[in-house]
C-alpha positions as CSV (number, residue, x, y, z in Angstrom):
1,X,37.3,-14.7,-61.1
2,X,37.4,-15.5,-65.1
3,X,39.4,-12.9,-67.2
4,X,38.1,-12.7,-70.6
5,X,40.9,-12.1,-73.6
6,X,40.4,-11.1,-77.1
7,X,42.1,-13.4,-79.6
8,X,44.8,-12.1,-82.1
9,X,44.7,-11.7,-85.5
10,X,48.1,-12.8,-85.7
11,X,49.1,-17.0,-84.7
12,X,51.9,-18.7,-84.0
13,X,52.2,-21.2,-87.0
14,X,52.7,-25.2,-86.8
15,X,52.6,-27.0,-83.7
16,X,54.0,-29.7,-82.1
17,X,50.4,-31.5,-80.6
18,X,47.9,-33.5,-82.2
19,X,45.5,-32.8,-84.4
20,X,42.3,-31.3,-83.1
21,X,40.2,-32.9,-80.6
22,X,37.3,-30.9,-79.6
23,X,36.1,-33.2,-76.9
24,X,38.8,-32.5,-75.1
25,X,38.7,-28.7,-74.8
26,X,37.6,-27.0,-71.6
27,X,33.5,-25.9,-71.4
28,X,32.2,-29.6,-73.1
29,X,29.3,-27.9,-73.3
30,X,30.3,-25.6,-76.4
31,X,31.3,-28.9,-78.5
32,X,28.0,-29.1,-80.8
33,X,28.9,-25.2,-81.6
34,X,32.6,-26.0,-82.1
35,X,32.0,-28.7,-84.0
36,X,29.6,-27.1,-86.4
37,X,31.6,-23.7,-86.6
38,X,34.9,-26.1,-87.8
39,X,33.4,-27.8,-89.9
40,X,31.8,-24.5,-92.0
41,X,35.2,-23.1,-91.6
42,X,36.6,-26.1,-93.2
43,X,34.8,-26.6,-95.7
44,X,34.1,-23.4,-97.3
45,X,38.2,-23.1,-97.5
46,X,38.0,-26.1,-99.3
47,X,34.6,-25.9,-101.1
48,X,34.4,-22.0,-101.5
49,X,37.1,-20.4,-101.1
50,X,36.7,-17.3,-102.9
51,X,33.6,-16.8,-100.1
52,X,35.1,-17.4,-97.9
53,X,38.1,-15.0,-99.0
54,X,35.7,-12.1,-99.1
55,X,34.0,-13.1,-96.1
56,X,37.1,-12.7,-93.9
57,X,37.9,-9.3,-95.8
58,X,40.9,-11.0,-97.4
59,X,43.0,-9.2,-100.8
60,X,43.5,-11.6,-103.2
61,X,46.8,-11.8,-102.4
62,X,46.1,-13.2,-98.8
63,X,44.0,-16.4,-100.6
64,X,47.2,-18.5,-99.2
65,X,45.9,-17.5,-95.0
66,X,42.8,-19.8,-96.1
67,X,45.4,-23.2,-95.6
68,X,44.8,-22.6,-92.1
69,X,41.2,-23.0,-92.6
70,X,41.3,-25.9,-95.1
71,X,43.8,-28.0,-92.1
72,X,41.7,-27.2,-89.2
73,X,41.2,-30.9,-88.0
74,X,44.6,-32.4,-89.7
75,X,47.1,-29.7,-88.8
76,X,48.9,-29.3,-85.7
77,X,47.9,-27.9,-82.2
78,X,49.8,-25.3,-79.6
79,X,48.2,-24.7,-76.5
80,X,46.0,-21.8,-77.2
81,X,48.3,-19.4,-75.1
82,X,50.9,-20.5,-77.3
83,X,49.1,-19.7,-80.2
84,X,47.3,-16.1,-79.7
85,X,50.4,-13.7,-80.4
86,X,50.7,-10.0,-79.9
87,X,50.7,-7.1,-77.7
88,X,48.0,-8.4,-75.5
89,X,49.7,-11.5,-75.1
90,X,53.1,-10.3,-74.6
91,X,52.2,-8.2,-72.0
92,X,50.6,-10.9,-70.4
93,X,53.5,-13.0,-70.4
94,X,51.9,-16.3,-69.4
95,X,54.8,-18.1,-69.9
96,X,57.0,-16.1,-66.7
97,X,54.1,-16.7,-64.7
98,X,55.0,-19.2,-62.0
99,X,53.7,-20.2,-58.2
100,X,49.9,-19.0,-57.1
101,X,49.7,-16.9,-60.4
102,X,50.5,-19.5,-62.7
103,X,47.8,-21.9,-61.3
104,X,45.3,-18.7,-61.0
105,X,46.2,-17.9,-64.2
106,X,44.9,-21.1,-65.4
107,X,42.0,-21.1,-63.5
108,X,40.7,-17.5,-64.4
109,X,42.3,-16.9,-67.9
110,X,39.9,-17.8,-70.9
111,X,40.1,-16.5,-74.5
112,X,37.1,-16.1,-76.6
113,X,37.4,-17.0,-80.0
114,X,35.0,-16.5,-82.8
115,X,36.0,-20.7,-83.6
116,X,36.0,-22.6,-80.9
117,X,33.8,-20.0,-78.6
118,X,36.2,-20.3,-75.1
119,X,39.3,-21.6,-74.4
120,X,41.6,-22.3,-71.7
121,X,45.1,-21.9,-71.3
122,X,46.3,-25.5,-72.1
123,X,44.0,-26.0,-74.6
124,X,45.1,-27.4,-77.8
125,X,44.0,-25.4,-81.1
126,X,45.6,-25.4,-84.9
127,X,45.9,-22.0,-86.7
128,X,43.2,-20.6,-88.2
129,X,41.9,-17.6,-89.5
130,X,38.1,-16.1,-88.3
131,X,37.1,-13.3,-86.4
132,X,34.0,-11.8,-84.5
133,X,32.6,-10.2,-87.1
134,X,32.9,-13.3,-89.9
135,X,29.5,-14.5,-91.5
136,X,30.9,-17.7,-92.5
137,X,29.9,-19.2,-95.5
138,X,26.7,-22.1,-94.7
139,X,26.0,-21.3,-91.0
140,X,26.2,-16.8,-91.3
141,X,27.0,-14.7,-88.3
142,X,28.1,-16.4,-85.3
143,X,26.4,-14.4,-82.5
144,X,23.5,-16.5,-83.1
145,X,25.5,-19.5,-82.5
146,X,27.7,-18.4,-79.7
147,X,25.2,-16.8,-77.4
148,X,22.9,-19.3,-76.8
149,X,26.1,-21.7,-75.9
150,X,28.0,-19.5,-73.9
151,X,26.1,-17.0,-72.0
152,X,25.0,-19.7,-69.6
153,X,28.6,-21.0,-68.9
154,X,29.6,-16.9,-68.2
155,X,26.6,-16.6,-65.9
156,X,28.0,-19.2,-63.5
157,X,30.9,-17.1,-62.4
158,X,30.1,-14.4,-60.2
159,X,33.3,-12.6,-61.1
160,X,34.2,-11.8,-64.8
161,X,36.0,-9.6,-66.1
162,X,35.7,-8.6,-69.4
163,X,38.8,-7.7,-71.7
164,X,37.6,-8.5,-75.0
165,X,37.0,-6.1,-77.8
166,X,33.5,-5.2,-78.8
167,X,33.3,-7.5,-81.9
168,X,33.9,-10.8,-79.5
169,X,31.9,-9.5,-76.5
170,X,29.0,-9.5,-78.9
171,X,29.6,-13.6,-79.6
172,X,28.6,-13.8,-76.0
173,X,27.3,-11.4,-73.6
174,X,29.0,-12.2,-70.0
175,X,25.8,-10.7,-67.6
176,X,27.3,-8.2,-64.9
177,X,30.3,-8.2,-66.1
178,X,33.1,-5.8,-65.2
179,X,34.6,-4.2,-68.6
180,X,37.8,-2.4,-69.0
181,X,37.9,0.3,-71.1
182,X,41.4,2.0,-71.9
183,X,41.5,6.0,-72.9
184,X,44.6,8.1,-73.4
185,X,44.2,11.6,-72.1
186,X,46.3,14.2,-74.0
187,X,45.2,18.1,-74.2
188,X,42.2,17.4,-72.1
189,X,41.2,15.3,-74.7
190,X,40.0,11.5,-74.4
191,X,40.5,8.6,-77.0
192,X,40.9,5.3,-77.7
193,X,44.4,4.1,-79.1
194,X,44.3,0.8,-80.3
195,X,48.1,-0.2,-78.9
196,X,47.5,1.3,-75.7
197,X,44.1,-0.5,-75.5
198,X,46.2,-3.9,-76.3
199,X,49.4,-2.8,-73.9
200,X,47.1,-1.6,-70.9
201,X,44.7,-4.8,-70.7
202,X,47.7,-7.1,-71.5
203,X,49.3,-6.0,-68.1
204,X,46.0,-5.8,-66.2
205,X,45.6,-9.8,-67.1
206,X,49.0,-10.1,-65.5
207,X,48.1,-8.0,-62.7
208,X,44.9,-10.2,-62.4
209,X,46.7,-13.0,-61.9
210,X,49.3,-11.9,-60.2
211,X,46.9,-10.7,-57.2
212,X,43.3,-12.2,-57.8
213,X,40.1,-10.0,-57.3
214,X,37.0,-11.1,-55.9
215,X,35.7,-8.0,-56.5
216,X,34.7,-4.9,-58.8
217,X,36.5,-2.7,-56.4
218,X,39.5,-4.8,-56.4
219,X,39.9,-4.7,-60.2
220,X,40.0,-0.8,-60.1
221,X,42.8,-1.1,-57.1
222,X,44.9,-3.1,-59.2
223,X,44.1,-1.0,-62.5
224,X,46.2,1.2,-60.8
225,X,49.1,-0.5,-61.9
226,X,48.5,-0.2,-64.9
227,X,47.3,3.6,-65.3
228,X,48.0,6.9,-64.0
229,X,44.0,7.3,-63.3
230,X,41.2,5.2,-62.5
231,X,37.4,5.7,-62.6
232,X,34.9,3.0,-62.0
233,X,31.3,3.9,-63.6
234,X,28.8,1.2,-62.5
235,X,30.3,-2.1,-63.8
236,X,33.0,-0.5,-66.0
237,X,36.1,0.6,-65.0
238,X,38.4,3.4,-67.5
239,X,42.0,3.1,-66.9
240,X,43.1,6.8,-68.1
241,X,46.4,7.1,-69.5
242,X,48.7,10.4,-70.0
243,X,51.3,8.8,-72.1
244,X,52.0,5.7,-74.4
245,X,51.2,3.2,-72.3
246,X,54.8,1.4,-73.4
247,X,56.8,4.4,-71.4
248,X,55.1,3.4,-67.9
249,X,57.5,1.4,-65.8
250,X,56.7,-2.5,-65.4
């Protein structure tokens, strides 16, 4: 089983690891693309940073966010599930994992991220600022990079399940794949709510770990800790919830 996270936007800042090292992140196979992606990153934020400003969709005001960018291979690392913050995280809760589910955890847990294509838990990153959708300054949109890196490596596992939002599922299709999607019903009404989406799939990665699946059908059984409905629809699987999704019991 691999579990596929989004990144967050937000980051824990500073570390207390060394600087980056990309040989020693998990898939060695993705460290031509890593190293290529960094070091367009970098340099635009210290070449062009006004590009690289508007590339990210950055006001003026947030030209300070592009230090991150300028550090990547001086500044200090966190483990990667250290650094991704938020409500998926949170309710993930890797850190109160312990026993079988911390080690399946670390087996099956891997966030994609529009820099360094897949990461493990323990792998060291700096903070940095890129998403999905970023045509970075030099090298353009990463999709083109990504895909031909990563698909390969998601192939090999005949279990994946897929978390991630549509702008980082594009960097790399994962083939048969089980997606998640997360609706709230209300007046017989369907519709995506983004902290909802971001609560739900946080728990189900918990859940995940907590139980292991081997299986699309298992997913949905344990999607049912997470929802007050299920429905599978060939490889995707809705969790349908009736309420905010931070009113249902843990």
């Amino acid at each position: 089983m691999l579990v596929l996270l989004p990144p967050s936007e937000g980051k824990a800042t500073g570390g207390h690891g060394p600087a980056l090292a990309l040989d020693q992140l998990s898939f060695p196979a993705l460290t031509p693309v890593r190293a290529r992606v960094v070091d367009a990153v970098q340099r635009a934020a210290r070449e062009h940073p006004e590009a690289l400003r508007q590339a990210l969709g950055l006001s003026p005001a947030q030209t300070g966010l592009l230090a991150d960018d300028a550090a990547l291979t001086t500044s200090p690392t966190l483990p990667a599930l250290e650094r991704y913050t938020g409500v998926v995280y949170e309710n993930l809760g890797y850190r109160t994992l312990a026993g079988a589910a911390r080690r399946r955890a670390d087996r099956a847990l891997v966030v994609a991220s529009a820099l360094f294509g897949l990461l493990r838990p323990a792998d060291r990153v700096p903070a940095y600022r890129l998403s999905g959708t970023t045509a970075v300054p030099g090298v353009g949109g990463l999709a083109a990079l990504w895909r031909p890196a990563a698909e390969p490596l998601l192939a090999d596992h005949r279990l994946v399940v897929d978390l991630r939002s549509g702008a980082y599922a594009a960097l790399a299709r994962a083939p048969h794949a089980v997606s998640v999607r997360v609706l709230r019903e209300s007046g017989g009404r369907r519709s995506v709510v983004s902290h909802d989406n971001k609560w739900t799939k946080g728990r189900l990665a918990r859940a995940l770990c907590e139980h292991g699946a081997r299986s699309l059908d298992d997913v949905a059984e344990i999607g049912r800790t997470c929802a007050d409905d299920v429905e599978v629809d060939g490889r995707r699987v809705d969790l349908v919830l009736h309420g905010l999704a931070s009113a249902r019991p843990r």
